[in-house]
PDB file of N, CA, C and O in Angstrom:
ATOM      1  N   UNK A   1     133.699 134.352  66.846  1.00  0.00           N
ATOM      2  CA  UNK A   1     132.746 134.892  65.902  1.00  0.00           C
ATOM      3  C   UNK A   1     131.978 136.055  66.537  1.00  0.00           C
ATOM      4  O   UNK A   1     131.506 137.046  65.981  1.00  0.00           O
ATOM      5  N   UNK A   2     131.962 135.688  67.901  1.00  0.00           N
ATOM      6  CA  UNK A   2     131.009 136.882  68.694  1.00  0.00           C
ATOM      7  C   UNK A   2     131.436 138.299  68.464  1.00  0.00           C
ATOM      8  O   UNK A   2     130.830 139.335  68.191  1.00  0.00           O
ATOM      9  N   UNK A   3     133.092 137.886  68.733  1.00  0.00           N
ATOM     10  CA  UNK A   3     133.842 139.143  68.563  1.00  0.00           C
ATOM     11  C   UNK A   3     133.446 140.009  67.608  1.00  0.00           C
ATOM     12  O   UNK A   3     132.795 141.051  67.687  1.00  0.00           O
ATOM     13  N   UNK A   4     134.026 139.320  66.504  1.00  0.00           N
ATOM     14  CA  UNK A   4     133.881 140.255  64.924  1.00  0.00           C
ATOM     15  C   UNK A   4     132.585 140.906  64.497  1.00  0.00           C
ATOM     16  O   UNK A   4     132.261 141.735  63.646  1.00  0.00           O
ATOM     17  N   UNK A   5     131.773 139.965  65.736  1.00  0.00           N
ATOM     18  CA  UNK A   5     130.341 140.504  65.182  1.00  0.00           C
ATOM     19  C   UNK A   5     130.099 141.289  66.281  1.00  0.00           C
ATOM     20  O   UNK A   5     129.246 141.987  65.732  1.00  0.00           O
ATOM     21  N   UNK A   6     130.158 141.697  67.296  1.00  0.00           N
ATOM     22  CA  UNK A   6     130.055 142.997  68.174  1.00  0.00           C
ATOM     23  C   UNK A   6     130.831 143.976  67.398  1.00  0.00           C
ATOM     24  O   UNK A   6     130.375 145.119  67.365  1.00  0.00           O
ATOM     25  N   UNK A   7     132.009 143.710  66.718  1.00  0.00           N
ATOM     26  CA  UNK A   7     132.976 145.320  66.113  1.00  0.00           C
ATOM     27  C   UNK A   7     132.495 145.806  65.116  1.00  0.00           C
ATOM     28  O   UNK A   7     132.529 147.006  64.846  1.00  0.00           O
ATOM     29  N   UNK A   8     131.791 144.597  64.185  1.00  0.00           N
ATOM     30  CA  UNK A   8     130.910 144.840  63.033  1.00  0.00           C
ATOM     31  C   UNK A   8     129.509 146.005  63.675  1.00  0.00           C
ATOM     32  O   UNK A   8     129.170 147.024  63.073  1.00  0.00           O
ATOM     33  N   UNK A   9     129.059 145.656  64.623  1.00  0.00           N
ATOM     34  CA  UNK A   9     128.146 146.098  64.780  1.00  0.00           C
ATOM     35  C   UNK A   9     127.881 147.591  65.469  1.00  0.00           C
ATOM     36  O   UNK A   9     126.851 148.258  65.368  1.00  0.00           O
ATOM     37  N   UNK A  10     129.066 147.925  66.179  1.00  0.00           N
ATOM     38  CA  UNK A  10     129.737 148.836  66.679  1.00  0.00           C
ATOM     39  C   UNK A  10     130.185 150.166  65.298  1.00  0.00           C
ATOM     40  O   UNK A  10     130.437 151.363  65.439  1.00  0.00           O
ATOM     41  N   UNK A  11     130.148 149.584  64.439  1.00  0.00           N
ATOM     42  CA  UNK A  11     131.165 150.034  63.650  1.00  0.00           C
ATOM     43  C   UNK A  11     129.861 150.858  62.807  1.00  0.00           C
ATOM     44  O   UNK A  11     129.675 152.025  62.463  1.00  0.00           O
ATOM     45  N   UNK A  12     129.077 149.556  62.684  1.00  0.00           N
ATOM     46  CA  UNK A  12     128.135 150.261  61.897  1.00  0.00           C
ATOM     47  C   UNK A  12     127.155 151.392  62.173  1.00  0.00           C
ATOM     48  O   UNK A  12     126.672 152.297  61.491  1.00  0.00           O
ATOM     49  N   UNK A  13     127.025 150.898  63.732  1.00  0.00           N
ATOM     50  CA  UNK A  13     126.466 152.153  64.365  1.00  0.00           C
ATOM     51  C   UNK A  13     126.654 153.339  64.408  1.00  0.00           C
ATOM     52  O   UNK A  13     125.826 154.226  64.197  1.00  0.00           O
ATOM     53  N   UNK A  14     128.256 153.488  64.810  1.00  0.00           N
ATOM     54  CA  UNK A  14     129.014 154.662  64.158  1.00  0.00           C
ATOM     55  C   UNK A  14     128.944 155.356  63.028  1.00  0.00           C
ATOM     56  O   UNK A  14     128.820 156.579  62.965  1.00  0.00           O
ATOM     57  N   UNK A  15     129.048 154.354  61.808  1.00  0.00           N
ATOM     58  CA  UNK A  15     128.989 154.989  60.481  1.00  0.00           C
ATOM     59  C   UNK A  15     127.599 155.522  60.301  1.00  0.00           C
ATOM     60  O   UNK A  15     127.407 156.235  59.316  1.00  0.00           O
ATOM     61  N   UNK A  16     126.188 155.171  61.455  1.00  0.00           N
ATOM     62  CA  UNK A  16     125.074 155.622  60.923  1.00  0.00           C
ATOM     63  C   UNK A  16     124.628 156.742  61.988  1.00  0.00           C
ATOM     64  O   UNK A  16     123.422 156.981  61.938  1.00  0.00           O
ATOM     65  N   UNK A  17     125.341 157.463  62.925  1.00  0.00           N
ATOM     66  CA  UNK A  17     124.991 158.210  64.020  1.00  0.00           C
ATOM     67  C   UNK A  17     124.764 159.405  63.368  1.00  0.00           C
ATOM     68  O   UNK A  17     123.715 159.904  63.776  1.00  0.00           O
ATOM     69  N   UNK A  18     125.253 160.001  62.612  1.00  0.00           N
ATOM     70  CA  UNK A  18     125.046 161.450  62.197  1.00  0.00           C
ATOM     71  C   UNK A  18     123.714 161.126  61.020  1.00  0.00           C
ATOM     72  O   UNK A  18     123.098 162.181  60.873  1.00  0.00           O
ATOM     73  N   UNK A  19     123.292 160.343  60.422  1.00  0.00           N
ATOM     74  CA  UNK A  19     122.536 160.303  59.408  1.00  0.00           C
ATOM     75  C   UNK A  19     121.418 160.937  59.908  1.00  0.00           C
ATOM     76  O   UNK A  19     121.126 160.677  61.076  1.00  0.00           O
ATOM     77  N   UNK A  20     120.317 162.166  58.933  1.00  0.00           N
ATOM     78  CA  UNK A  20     119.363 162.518  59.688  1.00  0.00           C
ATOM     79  C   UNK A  20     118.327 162.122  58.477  1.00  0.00           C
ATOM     80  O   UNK A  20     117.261 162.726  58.356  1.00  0.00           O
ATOM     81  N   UNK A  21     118.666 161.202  57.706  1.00  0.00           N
ATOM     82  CA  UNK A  21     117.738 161.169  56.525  1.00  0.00           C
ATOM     83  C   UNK A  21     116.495 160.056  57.569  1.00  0.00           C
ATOM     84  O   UNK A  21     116.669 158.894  57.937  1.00  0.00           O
ATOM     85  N   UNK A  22     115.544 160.775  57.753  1.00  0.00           N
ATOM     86  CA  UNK A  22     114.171 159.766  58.485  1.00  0.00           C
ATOM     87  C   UNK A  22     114.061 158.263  58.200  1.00  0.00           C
ATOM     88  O   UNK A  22     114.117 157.205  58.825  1.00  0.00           O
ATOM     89  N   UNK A  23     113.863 158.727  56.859  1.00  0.00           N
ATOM     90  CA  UNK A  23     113.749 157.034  55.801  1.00  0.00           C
ATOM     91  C   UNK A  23     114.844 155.935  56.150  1.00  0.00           C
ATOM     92  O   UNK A  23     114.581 154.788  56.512  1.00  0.00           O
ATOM     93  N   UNK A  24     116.294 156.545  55.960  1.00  0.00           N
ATOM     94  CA  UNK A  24     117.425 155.943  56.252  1.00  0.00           C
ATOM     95  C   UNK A  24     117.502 155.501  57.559  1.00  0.00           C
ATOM     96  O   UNK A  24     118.069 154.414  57.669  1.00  0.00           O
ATOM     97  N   UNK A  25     117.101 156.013  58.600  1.00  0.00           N
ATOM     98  CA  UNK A  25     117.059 155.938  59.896  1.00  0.00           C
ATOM     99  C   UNK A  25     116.490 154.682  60.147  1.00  0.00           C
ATOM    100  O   UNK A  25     117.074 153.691  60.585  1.00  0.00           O
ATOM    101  N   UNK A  26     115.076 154.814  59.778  1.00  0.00           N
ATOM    102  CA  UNK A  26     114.055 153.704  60.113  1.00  0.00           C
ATOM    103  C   UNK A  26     114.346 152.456  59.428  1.00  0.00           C
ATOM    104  O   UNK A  26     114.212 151.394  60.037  1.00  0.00           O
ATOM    105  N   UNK A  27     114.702 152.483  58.312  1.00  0.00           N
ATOM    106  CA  UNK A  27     115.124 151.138  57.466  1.00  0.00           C
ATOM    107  C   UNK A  27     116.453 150.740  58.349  1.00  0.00           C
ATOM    108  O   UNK A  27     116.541 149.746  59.069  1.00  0.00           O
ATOM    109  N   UNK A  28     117.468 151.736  58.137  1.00  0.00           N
ATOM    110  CA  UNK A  28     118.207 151.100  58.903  1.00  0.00           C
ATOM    111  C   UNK A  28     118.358 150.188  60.703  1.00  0.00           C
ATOM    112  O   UNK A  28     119.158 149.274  60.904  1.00  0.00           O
ATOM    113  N   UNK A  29     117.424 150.723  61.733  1.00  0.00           N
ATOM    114  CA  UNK A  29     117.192 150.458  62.958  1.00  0.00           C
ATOM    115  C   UNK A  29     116.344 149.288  62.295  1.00  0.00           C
ATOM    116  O   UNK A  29     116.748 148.144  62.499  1.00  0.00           O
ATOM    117  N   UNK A  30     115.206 149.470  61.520  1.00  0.00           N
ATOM    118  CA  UNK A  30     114.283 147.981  61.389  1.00  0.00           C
ATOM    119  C   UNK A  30     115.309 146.383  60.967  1.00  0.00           C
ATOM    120  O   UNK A  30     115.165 145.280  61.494  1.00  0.00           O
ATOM    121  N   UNK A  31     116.193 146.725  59.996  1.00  0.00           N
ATOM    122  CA  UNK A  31     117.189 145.685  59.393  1.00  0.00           C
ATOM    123  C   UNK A  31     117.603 145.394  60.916  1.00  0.00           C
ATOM    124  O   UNK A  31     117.083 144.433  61.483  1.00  0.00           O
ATOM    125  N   UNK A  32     118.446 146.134  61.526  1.00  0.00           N
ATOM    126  CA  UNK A  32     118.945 146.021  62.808  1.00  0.00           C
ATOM    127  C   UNK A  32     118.465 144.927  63.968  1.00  0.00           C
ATOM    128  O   UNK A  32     119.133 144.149  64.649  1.00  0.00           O
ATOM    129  N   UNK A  33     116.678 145.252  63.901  1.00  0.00           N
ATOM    130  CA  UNK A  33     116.076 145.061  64.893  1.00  0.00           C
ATOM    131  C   UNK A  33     115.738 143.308  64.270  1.00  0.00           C
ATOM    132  O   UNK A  33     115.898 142.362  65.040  1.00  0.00           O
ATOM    133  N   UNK A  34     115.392 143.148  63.198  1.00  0.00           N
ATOM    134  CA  UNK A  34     115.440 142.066  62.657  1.00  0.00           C
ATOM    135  C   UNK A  34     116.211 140.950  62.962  1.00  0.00           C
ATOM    136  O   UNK A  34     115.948 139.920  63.583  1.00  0.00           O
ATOM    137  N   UNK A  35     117.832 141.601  62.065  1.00  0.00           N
ATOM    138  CA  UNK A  35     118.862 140.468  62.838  1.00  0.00           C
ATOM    139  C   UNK A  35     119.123 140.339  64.450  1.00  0.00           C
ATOM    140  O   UNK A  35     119.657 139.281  64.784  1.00  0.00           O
ATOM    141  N   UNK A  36     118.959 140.844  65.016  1.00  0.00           N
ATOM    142  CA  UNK A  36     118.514 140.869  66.498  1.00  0.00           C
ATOM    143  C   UNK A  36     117.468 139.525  66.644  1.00  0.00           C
ATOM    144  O   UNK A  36     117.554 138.488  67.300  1.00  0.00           O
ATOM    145  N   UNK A  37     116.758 139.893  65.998  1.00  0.00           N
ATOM    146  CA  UNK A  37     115.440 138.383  66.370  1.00  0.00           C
ATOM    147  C   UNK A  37     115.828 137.527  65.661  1.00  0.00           C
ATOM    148  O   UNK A  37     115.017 136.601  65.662  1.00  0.00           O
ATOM    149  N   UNK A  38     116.761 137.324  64.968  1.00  0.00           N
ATOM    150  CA  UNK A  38     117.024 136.255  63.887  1.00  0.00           C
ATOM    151  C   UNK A  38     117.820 135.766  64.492  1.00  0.00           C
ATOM    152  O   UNK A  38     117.614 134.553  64.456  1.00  0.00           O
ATOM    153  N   UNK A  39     119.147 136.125  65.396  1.00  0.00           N
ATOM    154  CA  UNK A  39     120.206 136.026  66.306  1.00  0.00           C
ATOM    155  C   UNK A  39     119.981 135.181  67.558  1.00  0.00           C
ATOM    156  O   UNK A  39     120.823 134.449  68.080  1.00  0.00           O
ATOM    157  N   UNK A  40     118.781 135.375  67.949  1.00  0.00           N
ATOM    158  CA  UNK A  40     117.921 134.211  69.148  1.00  0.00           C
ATOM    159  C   UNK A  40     118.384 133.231  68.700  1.00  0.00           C
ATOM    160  O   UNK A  40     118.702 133.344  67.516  1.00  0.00           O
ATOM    161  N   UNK A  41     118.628 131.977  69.295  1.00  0.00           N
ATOM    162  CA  UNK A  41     118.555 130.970  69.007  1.00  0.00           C
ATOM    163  C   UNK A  41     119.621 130.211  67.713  1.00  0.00           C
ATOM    164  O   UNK A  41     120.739 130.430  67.246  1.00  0.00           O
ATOM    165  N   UNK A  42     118.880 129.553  67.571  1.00  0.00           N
ATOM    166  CA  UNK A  42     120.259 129.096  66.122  1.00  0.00           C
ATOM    167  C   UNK A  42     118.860 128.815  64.499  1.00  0.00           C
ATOM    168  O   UNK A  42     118.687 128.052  63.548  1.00  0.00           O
ATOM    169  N   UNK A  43     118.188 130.101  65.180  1.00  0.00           N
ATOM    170  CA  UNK A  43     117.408 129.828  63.901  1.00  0.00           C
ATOM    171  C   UNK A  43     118.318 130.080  62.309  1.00  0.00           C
ATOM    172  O   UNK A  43     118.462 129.323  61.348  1.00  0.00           O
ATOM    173  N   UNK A  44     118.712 131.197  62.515  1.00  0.00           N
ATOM    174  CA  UNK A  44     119.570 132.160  61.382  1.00  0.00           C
ATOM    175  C   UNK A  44     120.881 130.718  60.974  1.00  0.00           C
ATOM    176  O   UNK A  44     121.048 130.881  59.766  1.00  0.00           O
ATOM    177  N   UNK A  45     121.376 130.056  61.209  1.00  0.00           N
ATOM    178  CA  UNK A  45     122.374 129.194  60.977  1.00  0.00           C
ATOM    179  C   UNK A  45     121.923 128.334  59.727  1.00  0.00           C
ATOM    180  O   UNK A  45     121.019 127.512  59.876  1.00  0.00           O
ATOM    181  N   UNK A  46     122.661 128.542  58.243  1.00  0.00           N
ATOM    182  CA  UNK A  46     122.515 128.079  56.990  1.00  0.00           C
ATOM    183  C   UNK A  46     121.320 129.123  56.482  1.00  0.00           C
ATOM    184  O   UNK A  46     120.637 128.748  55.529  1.00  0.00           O
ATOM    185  N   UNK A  47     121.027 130.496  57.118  1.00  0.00           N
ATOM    186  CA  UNK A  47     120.221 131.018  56.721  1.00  0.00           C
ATOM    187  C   UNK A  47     120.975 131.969  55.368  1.00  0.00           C
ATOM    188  O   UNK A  47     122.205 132.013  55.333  1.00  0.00           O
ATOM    189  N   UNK A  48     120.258 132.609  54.429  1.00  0.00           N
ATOM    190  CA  UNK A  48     120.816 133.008  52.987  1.00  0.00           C
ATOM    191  C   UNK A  48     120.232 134.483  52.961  1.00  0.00           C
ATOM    192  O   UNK A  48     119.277 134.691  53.710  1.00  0.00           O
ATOM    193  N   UNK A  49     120.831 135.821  51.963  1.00  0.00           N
ATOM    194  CA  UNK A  49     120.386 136.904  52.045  1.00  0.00           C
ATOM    195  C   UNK A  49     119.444 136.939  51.380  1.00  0.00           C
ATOM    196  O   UNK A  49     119.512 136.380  50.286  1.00  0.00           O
ATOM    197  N   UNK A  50     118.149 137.635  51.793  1.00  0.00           N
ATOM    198  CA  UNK A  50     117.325 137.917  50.365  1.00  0.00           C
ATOM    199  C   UNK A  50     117.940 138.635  49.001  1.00  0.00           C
ATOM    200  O   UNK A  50     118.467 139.725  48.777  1.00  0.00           O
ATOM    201  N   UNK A  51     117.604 137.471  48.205  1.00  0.00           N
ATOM    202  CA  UNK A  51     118.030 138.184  47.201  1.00  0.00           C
ATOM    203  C   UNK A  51     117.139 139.826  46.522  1.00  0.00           C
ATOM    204  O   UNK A  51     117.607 140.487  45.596  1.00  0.00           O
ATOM    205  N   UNK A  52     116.343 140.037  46.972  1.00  0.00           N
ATOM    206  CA  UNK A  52     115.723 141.704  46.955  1.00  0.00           C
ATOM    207  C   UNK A  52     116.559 143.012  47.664  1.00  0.00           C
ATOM    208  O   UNK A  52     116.790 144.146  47.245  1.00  0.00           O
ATOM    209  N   UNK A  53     116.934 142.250  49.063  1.00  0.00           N
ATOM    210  CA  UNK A  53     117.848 143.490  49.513  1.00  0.00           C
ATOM    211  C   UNK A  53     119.259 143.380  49.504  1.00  0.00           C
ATOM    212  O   UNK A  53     119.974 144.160  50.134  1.00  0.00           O
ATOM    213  N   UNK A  54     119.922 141.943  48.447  1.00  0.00           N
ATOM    214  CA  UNK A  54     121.355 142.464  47.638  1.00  0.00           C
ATOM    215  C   UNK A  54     121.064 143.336  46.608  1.00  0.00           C
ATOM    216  O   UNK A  54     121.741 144.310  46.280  1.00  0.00           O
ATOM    217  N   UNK A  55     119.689 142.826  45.940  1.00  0.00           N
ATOM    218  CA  UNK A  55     119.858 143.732  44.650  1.00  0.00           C
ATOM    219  C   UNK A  55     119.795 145.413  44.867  1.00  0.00           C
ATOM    220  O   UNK A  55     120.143 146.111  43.915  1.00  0.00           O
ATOM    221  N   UNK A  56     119.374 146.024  46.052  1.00  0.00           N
ATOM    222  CA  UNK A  56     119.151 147.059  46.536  1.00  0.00           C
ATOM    223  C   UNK A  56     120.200 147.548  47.413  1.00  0.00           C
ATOM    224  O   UNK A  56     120.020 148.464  48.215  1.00  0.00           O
ATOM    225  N   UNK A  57     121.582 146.771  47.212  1.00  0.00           N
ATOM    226  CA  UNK A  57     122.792 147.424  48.155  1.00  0.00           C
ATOM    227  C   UNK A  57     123.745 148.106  47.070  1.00  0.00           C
ATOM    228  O   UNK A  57     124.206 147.690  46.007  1.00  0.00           O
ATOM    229  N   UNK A  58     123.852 149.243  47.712  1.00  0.00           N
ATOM    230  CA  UNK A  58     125.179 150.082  46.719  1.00  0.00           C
ATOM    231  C   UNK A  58     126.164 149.049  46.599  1.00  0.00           C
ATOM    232  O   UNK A  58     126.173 147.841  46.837  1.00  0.00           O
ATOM    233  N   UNK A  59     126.960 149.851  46.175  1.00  0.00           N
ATOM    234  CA  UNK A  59     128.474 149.072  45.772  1.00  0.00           C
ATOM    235  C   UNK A  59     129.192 149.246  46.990  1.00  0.00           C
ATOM    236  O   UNK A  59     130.215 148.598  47.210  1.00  0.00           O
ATOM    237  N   UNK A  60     128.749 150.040  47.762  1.00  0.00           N
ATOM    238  CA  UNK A  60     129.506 150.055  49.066  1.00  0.00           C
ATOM    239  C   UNK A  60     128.951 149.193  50.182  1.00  0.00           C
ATOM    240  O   UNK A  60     129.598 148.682  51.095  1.00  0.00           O
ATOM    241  N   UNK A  61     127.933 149.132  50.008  1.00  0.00           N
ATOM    242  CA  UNK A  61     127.947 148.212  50.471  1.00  0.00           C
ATOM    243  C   UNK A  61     128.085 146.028  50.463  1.00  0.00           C
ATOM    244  O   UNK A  61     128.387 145.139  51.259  1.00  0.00           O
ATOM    245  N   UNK A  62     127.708 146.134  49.257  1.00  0.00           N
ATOM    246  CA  UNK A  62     128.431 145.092  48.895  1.00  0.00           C
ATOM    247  C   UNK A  62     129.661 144.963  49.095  1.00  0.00           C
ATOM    248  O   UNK A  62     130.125 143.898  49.503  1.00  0.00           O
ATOM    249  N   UNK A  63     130.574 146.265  48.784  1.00  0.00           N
ATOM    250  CA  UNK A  63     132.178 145.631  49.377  1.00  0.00           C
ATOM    251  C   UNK A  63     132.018 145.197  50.833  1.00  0.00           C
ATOM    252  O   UNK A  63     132.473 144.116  51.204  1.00  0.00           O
ATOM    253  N   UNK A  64     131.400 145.994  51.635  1.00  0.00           N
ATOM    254  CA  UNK A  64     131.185 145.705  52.919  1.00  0.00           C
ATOM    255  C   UNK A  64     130.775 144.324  52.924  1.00  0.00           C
ATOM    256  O   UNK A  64     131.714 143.546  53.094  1.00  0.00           O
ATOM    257  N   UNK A  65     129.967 143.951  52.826  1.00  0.00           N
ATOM    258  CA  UNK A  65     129.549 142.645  52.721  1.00  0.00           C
ATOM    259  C   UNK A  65     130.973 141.242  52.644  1.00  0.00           C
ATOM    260  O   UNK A  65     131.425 140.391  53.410  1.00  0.00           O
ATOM    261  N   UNK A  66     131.210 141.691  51.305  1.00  0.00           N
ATOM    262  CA  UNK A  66     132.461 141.054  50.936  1.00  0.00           C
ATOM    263  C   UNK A  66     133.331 140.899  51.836  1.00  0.00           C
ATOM    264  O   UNK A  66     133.624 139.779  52.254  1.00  0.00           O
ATOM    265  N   UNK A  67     134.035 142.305  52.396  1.00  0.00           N
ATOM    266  CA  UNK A  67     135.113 141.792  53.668  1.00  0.00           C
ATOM    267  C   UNK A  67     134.525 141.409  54.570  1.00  0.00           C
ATOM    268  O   UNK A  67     135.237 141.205  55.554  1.00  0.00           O
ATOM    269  N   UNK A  68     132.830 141.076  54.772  1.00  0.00           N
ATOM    270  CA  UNK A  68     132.947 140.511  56.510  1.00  0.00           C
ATOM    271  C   UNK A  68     132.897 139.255  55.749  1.00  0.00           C
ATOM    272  O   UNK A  68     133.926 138.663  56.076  1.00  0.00           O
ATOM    273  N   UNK A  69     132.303 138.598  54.982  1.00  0.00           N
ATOM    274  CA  UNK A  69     132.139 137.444  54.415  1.00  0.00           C
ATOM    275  C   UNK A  69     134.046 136.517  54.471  1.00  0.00           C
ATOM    276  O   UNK A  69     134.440 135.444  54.930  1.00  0.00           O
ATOM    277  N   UNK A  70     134.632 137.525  53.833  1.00  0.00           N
ATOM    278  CA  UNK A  70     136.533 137.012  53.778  1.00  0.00           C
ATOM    279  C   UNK A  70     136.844 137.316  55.411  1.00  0.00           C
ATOM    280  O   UNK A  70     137.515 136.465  55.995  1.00  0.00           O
ATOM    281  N   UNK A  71     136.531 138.122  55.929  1.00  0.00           N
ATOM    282  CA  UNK A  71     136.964 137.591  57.625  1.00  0.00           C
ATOM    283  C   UNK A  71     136.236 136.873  58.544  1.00  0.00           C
ATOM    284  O   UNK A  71     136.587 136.567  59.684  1.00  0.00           O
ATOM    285  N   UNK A  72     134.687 136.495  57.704  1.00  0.00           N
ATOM    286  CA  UNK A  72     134.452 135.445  58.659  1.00  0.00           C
ATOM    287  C   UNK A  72     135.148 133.965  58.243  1.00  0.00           C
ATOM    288  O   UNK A  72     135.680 133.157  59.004  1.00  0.00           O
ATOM    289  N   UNK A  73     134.984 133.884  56.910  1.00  0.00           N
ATOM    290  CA  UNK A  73     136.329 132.738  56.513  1.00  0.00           C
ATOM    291  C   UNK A  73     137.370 132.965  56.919  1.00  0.00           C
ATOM    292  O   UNK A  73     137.816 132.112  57.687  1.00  0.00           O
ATOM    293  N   UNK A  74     138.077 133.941  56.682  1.00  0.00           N
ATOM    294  CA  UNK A  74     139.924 133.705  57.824  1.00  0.00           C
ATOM    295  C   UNK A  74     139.676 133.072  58.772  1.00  0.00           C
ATOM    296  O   UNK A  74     140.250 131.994  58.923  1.00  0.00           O
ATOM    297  N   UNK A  75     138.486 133.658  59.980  1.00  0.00           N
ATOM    298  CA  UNK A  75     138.544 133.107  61.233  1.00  0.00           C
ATOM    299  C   UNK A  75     137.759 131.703  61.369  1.00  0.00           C
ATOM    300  O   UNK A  75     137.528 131.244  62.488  1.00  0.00           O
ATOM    301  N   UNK A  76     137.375 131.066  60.243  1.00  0.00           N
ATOM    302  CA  UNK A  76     136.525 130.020  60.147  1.00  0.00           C
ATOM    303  C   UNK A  76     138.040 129.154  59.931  1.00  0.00           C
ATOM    304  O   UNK A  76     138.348 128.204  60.650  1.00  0.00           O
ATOM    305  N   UNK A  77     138.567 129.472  59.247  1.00  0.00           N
ATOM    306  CA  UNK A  77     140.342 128.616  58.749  1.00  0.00           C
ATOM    307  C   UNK A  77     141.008 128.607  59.726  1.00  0.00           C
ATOM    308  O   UNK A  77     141.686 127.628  60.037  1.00  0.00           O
ATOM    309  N   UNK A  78     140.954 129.732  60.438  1.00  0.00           N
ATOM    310  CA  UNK A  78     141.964 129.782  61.777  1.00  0.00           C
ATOM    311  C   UNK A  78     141.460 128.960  63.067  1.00  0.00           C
ATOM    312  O   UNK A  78     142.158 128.219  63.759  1.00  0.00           O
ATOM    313  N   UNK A  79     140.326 129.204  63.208  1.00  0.00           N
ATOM    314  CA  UNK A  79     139.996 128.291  64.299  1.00  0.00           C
ATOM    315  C   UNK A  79     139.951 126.836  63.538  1.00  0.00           C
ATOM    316  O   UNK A  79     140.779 126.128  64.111  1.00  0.00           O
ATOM    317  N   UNK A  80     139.314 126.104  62.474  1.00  0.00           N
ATOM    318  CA  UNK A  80     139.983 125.316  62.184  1.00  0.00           C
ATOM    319  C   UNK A  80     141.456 124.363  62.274  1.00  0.00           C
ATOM    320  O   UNK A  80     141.628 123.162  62.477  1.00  0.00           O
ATOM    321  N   UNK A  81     142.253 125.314  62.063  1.00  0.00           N
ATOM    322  CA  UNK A  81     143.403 125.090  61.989  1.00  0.00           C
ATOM    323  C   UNK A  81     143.869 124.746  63.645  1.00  0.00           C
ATOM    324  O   UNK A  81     144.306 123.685  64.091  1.00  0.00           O
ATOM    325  N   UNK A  82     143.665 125.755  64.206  1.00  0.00           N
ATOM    326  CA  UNK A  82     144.022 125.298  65.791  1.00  0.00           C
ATOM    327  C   UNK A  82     143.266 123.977  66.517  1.00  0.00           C
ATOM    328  O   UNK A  82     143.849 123.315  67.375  1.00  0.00           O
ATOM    329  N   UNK A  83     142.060 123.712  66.121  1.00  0.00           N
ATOM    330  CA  UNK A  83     141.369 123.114  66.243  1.00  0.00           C
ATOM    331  C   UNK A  83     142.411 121.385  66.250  1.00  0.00           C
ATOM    332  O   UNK A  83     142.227 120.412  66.982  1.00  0.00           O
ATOM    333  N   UNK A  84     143.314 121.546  65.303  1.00  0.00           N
ATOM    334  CA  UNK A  84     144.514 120.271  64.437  1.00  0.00           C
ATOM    335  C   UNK A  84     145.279 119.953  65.390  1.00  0.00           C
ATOM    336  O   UNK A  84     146.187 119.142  65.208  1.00  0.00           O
TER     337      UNK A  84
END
């Protein structure tokens, strides 16, 4: 899980390096800095999205959402499965 979630995070960084919109910047690093403190510990585990900042995600990002959601299930089935 660590994995997918370092490439996720990698990835996103990337997609936000050239952005010079201020606003975008700061919202984005604050979300960032958040799941970072949420990530301590095993507080975040059965934790749920606010429903205020789905209703405030493009459509792109919701797809985004969507495929990490279907590859954290593949790899939730797969390790499962080996697990047998």
């Amino acid at each position: 899980m660590r994995l997918l979630g370092d490439e996720y995070v990698k990835s996103e960084f990337r997609a936000h390096r050239d952005v010079e919109n201020p606003v975008h910047i700061i919202g984005f690093l604050t979300e960032w800095q958040l799941y970072a403190q949420q990530l301590e510990g095993d507080a975040w585990l059965g934790g749920k999205l606010d429903k205020s900042k789905i209703d405030k995600m493009s459509d792109q990002q919701l797809g985004q959402l969507y495929e990490l959601m279907q590859a954290i299930r593949k790899q939730e089935l797969e390790s499962d499965d080996s697990d047998r």
